[in-house]
C-alpha positions as CSV (number, residue, x, y, z in Angstrom):
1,X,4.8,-2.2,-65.7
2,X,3.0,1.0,-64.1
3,X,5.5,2.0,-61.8
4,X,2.8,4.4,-60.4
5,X,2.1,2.2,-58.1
6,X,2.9,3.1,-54.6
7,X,6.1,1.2,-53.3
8,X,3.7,-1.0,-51.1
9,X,1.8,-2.6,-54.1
10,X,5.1,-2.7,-55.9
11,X,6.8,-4.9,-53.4
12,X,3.3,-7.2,-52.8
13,X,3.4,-8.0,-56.4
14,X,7.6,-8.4,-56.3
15,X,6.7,-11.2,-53.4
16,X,4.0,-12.9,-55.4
17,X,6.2,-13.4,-58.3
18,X,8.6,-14.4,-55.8
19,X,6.5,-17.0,-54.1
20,X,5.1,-18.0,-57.3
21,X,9.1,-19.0,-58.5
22,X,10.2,-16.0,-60.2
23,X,12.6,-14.8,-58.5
24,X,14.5,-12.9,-61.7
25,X,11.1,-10.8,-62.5
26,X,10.4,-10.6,-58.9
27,X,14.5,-8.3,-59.0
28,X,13.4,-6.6,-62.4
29,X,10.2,-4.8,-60.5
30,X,12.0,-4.3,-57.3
31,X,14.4,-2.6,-59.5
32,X,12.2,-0.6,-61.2
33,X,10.2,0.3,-58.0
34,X,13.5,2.0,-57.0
35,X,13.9,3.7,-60.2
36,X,10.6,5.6,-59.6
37,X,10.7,5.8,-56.2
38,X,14.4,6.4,-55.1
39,X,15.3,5.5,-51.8
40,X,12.2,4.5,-50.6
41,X,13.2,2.4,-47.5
42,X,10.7,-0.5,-48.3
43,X,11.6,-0.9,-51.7
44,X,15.4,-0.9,-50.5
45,X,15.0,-3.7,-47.5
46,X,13.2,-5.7,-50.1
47,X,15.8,-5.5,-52.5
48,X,18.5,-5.9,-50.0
49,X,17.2,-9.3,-48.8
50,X,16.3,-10.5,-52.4
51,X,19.5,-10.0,-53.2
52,X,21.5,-11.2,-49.8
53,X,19.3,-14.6,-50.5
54,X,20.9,-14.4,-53.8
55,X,24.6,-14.2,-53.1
56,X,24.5,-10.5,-52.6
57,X,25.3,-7.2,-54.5
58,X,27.6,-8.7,-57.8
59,X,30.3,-5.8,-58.5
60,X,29.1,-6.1,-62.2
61,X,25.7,-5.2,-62.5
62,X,24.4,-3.0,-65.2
63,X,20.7,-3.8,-64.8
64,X,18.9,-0.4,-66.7
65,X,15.3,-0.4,-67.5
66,X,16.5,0.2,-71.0
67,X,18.6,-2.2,-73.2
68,X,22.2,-3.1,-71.1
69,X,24.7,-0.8,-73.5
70,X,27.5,-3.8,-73.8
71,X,25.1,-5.8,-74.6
72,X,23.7,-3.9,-77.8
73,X,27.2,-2.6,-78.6
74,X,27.8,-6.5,-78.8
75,X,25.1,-6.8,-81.4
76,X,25.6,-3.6,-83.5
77,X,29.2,-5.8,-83.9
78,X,28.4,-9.1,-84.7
79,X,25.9,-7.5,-87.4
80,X,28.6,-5.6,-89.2
């Protein structure tokens, strides 16, 4: 995704993924918004009530744009 986009187009296209039942991708680019454009308010209220509709903030989230660290660890391990 071209997160040059400016947070406005970002969160128009998080709500048509959204609307169109994808609510997972719709969190990845509201994610990744916020990773380009840090605490941009818009980006933040949209994430906020994604995720309040969602059962809130979860105390283990390690959501990176990269590959989750346990999660390749875990790999590296089963492969040895």
């Amino acid at each position: 995704m071209d997160l040059d986009f400016p947070p406005e187009v970002i969160v128009q296209f998080a709500a048509a993924l959204y609307n169109s039942g994808f609510p997972a991708e719709a969190a990845d680019v509201l994610r990744m918004g916020l990773e380009r454009h840090y605490k941009n308010e818009m980006l933040e209220d949209n994430w906020k009530k994604l995720s309040d509709a969602h059962g809130g903030q979860l105390s283990d989230t390690r959501w990176s744009m990269n590959e989750d660290e346990l999660f390749t660890d875990t790999v590296k391990w089963l492969n040895e």
